[in-house]
N, C-alpha and C positions, 0 to 999 in steps of 0.2 A: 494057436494056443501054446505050443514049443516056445515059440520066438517070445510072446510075452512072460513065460516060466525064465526063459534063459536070462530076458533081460533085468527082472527081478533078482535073478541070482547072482550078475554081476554085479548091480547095486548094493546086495546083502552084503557080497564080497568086500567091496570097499569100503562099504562102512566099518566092516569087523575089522579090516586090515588098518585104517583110519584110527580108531576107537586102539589099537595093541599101539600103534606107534605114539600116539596120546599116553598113555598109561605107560610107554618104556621114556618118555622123555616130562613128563609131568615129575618126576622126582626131583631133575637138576631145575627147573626155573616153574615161575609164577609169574601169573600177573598180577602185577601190586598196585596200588593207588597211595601215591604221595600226597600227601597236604604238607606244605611247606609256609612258614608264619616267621614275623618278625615282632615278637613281645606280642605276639596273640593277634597278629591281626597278616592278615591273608597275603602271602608275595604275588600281585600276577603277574602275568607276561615275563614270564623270566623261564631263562634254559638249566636244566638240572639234569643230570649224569647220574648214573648208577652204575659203577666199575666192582664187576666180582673179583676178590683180592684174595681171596682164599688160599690160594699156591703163596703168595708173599706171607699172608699169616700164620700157614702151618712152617713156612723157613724160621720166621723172626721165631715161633711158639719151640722149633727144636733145634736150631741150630746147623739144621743140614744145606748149606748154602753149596749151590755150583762154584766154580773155579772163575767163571767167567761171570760172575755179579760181581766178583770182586775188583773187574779191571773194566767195569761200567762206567761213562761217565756220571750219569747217576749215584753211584753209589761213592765214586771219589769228593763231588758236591757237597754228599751228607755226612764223608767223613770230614770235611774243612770247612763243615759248617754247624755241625750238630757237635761244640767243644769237646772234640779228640783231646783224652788225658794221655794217649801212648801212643809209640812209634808202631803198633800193632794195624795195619792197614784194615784188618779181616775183624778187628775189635772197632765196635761205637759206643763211647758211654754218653745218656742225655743227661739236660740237667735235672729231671727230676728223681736221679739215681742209678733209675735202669739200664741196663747193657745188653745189648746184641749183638751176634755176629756168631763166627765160625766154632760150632763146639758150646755155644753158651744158648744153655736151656731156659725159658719162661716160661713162667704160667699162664693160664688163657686171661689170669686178669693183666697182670703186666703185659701182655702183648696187645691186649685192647688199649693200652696206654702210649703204650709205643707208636701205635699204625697211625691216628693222627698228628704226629712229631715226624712225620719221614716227607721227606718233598714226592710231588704228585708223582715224577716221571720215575723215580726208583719204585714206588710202588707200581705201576705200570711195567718196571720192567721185570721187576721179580715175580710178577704175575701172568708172565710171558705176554702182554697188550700191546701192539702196536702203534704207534700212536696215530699213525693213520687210520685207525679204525674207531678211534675217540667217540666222533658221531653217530655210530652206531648205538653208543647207550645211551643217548639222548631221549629222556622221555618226551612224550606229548600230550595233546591236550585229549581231554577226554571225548571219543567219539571221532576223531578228525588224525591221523596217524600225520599228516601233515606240516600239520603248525605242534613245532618241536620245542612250547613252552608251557606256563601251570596256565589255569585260567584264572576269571576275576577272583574266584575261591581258593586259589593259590593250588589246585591241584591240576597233577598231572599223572601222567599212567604208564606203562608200560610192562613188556615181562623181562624180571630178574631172575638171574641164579639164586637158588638156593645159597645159604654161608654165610661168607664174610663178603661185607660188600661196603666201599665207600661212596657217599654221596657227595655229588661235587656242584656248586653254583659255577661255570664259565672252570676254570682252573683252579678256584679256591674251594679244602676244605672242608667240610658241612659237619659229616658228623660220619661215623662207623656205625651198623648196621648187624646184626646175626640174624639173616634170615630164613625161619622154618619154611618148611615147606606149605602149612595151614597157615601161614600170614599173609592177609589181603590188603591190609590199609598199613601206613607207616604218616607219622603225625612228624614233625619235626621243629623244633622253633630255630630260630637261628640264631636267637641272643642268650635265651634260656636254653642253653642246652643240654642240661644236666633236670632230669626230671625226676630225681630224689627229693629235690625242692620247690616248693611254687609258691604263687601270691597270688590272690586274689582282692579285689574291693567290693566290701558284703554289704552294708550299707546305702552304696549312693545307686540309685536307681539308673540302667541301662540306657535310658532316655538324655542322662548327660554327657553319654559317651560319643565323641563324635569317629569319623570312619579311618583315622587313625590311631582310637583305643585310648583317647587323653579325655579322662573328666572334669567334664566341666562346672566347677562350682563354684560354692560364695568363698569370700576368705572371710576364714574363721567359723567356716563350716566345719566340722567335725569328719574325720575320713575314716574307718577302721580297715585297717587290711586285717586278711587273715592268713597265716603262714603255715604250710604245712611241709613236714620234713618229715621223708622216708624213716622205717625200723631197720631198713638197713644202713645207713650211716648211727644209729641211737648205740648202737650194742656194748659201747663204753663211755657212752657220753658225748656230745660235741660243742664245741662256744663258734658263734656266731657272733661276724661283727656289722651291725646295720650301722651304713654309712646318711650321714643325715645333712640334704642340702640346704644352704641358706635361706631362711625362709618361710623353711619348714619347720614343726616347732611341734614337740613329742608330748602327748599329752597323757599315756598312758601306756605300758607295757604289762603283759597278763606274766610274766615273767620275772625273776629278779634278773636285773640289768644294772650296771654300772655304765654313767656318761663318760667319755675320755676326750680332753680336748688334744685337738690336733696341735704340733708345733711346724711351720713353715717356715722354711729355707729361702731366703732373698737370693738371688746373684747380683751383688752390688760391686762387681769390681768394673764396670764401665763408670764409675764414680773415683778418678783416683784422685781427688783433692784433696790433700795432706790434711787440709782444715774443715773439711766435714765431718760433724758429731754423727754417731750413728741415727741421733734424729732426722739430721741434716741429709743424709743419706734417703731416709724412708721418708721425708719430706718431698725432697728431689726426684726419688725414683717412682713416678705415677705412673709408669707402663707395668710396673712391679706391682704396687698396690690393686690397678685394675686387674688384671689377672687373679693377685692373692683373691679380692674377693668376689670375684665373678667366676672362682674354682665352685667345684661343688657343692664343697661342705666344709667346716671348720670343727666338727667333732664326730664322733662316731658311738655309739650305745654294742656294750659288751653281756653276750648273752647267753649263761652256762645252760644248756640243756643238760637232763638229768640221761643217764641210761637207762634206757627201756627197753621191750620186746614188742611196742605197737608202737604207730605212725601216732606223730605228734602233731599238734594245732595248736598255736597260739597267735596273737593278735596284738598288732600295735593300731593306738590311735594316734591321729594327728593332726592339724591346720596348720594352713597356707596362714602367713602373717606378711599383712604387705610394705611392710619397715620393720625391718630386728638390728638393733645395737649391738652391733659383733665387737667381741676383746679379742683378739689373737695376739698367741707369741710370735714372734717373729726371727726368726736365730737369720742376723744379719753378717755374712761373709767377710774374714775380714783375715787379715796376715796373720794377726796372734790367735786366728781359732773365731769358729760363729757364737755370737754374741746376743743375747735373749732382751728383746723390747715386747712391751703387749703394747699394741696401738687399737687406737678408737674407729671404727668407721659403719656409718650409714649401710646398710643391705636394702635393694628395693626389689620391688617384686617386676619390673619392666625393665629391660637397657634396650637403651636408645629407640622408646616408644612402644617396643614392643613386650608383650604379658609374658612372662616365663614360661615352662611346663618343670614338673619335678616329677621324682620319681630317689625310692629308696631303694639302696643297694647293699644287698644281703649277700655275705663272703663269709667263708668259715675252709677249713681243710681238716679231712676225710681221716681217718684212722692210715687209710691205706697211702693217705700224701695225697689224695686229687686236691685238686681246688675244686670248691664248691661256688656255685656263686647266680644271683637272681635279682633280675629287674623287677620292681614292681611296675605297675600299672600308672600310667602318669597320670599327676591331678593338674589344673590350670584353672584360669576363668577366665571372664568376658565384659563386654558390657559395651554402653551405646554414647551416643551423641545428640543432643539437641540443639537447637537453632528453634526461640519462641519468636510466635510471629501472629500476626492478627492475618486470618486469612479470607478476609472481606477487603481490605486493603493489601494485599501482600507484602507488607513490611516488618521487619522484626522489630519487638517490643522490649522493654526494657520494666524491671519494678515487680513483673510476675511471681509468683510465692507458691511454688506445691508442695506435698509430702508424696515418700515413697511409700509404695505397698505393694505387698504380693498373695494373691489366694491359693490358700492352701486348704485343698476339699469345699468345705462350704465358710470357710473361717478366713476374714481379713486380717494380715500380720501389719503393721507399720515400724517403718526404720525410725529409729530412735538414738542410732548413734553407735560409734565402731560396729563389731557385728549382732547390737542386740536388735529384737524385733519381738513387737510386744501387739498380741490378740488385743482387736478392738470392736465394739458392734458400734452401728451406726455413725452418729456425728460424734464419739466419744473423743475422735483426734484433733479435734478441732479447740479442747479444751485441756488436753492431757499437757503439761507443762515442759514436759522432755521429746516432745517429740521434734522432730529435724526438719526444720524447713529449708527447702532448696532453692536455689535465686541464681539469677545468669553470670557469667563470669568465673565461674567455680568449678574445680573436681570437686567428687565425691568418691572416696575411695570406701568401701564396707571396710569392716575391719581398723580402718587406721582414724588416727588422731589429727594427726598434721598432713592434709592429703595431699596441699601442693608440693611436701617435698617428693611424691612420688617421683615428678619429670623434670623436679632441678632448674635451674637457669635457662638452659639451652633450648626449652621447649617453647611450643605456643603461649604457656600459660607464664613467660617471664614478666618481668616487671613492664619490658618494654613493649609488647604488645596489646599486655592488658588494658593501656591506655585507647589503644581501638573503639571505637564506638559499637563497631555489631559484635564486639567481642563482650561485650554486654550483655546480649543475648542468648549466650553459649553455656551451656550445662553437660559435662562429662561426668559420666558413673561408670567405674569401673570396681570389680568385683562380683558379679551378679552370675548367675547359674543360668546354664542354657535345659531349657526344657519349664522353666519358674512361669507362672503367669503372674509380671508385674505389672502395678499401675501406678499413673503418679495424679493425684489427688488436687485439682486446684485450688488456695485458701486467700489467696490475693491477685486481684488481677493488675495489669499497668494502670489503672486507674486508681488503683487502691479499693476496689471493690473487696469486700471480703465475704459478699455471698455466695460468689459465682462458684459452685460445684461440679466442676466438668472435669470430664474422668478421660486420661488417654490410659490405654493397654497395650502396651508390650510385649515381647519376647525377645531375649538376647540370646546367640548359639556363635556357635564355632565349630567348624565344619574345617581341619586342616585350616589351610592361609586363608581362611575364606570367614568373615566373622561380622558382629552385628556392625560391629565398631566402623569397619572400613566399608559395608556395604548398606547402606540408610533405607528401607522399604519405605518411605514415604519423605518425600525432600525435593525442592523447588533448586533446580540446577542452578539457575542466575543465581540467587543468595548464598549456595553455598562458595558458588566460584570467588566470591568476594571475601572469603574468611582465609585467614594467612594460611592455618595448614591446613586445609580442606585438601586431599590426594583423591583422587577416583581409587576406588577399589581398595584403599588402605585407612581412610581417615575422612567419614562424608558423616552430615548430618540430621538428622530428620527433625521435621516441622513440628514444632509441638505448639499447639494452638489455642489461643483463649475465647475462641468465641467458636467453636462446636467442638465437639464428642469427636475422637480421634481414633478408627478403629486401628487396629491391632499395627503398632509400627516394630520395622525390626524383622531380620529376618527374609519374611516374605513380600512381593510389592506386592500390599494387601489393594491400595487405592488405585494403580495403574491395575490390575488384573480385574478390579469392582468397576472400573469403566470399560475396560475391553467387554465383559460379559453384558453391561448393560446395554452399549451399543447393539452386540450381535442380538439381545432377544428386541430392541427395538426396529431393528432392520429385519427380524422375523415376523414381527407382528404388522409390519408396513407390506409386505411380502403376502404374508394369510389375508389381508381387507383387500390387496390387488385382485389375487385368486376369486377372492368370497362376487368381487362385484362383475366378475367374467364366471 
């Protein structure tokens, strides 16, 4: 009975003594769970750092610097490199005003300013960290002390110092940190980093979002973001300036805004021919011109917020356009001073075959001088490929005639031309006089008028291919929304029938590189290999058929997965009659 009392009390013991060294050392660190994101969407497998900086933050916040930071190599780096105004070794002025160094006091906001402007290894040394010991604040994944990266959900764990702490991706960076002693979680974005501001898209349904956070929709669909900006920047007012890429086309600000066109800068002095007019010049220079308009944007929308004492929300609308007629200035380089042309040029919404993504860029600075600044959410779209074909004979057809449509609820929409689409019940499209009939040979672009200039000369759809014969049978749509259930209607068949009502259904999506366009869920490999730019994986076609009901193409392989299951219950049920007659 002793023996079991004693052993009990040494267990007591340890626990008590366990439980007091927990409770003397639970003040200086924690365990924290990182989520680290890039424009909202998850980092994994990737190494992240957490370095307490606190000893370099309480130097830089009073000025009490050792003798021997100042003859670091580190610290001589950041004096001939962070633009030293004086011969003062012990003094650093940055550029956004502020100064550090020996005897020179800051406040905890300027010094939060300062700490991510200093290079990694001076903070490492003014932190006394050796750099051999780096891998030690290597987080990990959750559950596994192991595998020293975030998971699919971009998080990763580990225990911090209480303080001031930097977060570091490999050597670059992240973001500064003050952490309490009651903080368990730490969010981080890596492009938004600044969380006074943020963007959201309120309207389009999460269903078009694919696993890189780019929505996917129609052009000339309507987008709204909503914008919301901290009461701590408002206390005097603040103007923001939404930077607006080609393309993209403002349809609405809850705000008063002024538009300001941008003027662009040529370098045209690889042109020194005495007898070039500056047209002559901006004719010539096409490596200039592509860049000019394959820049982001060519205007920007200026936008006073009022001062307040609560957090503000406002809301820009907008559409994707998939051709805009850009005028820019042009201030063209020249010996007597740049020289202002506006020139004309075509914007598409693809280069070199490929659909854009966009995304608004919201900048503004701070009473106190930060720069402010926020991505929104990308918008893009999609769309498919056909190849018609009679698939009782397996040859493609020519002379075929459908209409698009898409259901929305219990309600059939049909396209009608740029991005309208007009509620129809029954056989009503069949007589409605604007509605759009589609035939082989053709884009279709939503939204636009002139669709073949989306791809220009250089593509499948030039003058000189079209003369193709199976290029006859070729119908591209692009602009379409991933998550839509589309169909397309048929109103003529190759024979010129114009009873035959066979309905094929759709779905177009975009998953990252991965889209309806390049990947065709229902498509006869020989036919496609004989089309000029049929690509695997980037550019394939699906079967659209005039003589049966075409279940759901695009997307998923609806027909090759409807044969694998019908085989296996038929080799089930050959299986049960073996059994049944044993």
């Amino acid at each position: 009975m002793k023996k079991i009392i004693y052993i009990f009390s040494t267990i007591f013991i340890i626990i008590c003594v366990a439980l007091s060294i927990t409770s003397l050392t639970s003040g200086t660190s924690s365990e924290v769970s990182l989520t680290t994101l890039k424009l909202g969407i998850p980092i994994s497998h990737t190494r992240f750092y957490a370095q307490n900086i606190q000893e370099a933050f309480e130097k830089v916040e009073s000025g009490n610097f050792d003798e021997k930071d100042f003859s670091s190599p580190a610290w001589e780096y950041a004096y001939a490199n962070l633009d030293p105004t004086t011969d003062n070794k012990e003094l650093i002025h940055l550029p956004n005003g502020i100064s550090f160094g020996k005897g020179i006091k800051n406040s905890e906001e300027n010094t939060a300013k300062i700490m991510p402007l200093l290079p990694t290894q001076l903070l490492q040394e003014l932190s006394g960290i050796e750099l051999s010991r780096y891998e030690e604040f290597a987080l990990h994944t959750p559950g596994n002390k192991g595998l020293k990266y975030s998971n699919s959900q971009g998080v990763s764990v580990g225990r911090i110092q209480t303080g001031w702490n930097a977060i570091f991706e490999g050597n670059n960076f992240v973001k500064l940190v003050n952490l309490d002693h009651g903080v368990k979680s730490i969010v981080i974005d890596t492009v938004n980093t600044n969380t006074e501001i943020s963007s959201k898209i309120s309207n389009i349904s999460e269903a078009a979002k694919d696993k890189n956070g780019v929505y996917t929709i129609e052009y000339g669909e309507k987008v709204k973001y909503q914008i919301r900006v901290s009461k701590n920047l408002l206390s005097n007012g603040l103007s923001l300036n939404v930077d607006i890429p080609l393309n993209v086309v403002i349809d609405e600000i809850s705000l008063p805004s002024t538009q300001v066109l941008k003027d662009t800068a040529i370098d045209t002095t690889g042109l020194q021919n005495a007898n070039y007019t500056i047209p002559d010049k901006l004719a010539k220079s096409s490596q200039y011109l592509n860049k000019l308009f394959d820049s982001s944007s060519q205007s920007y929308y200026r936008i006073d917020l009022p001062a307040t004492s609560e957090d503000l929300t406002f809301t820009i609308t907008a559409h994707i356009e998939p051709v805009v007629q850009v005028i820019q200035n042009v201030l063209v380089d020249q010996t007597s001073g740049p020289q202002g042309v506006f020139i004309e040029k075509k914007a598409f919404v693809s280069s070199q075959g490929v659909l854009k993504n966009f995304r608004l860029t919201i900048s503004g600075e701070a009473q106190s001088g930060e720069q402010i600044t926020n991505q929104t959410p990308a918008i893009g779209s999609s769309g498919i490929n056909f190849l018609t074909v009679n698939t009782k004979t397996k040859k493609a057809t020519t002379g075929s005639r459908y209409v698009l449509g898409k259901k929305v609820g219990n309600d059939n929409y049909y396209w009608v031309g740029k991005d309208q689409w007009i509620k129809m019940q029954g056989d009503a499209y069949l007589s409605y006089p604007g509605i759009r009939q589609l035939s082989g040979n053709q884009i279709y672009v939503i939204g636009a008028e002139d669709s073949e200039a989306i791809y220009g000369s250089n593509s499948f759809w030039s003058q000189t291919l079209k003369d193709e014969e199976l290029s006859q049978s070729c119908i591209r749509i692009l602009g379409l929304k991933q998550g839509s259930n589309y169909f397309f209607m048929e109103v003529q068949t190759s024979n010129g029938n114009a009873e035959n009502k066979n309905v094929s259904t759709f779905k177009v999506y975009r998953d990252g590189n991965k889209t309806s366009l390049g990947n065709a869920g229902n498509q006869d490999f020989e036919l496609n290999t004989y089309l000029p730019d049929y690509r695997a994986g980037s550019n394939e076609y699906n079967l659209l058929s005039e003589s049966r009901v075409t279940p759901s193409i695009g997307g998923e392989r609806v027909l090759l997965i409807g044969q694998i299951i019908l085989t296996v219950v038929l080799m089930l049920g050959a299986v049960l009659l073996i059994l049944k007659r044993f």
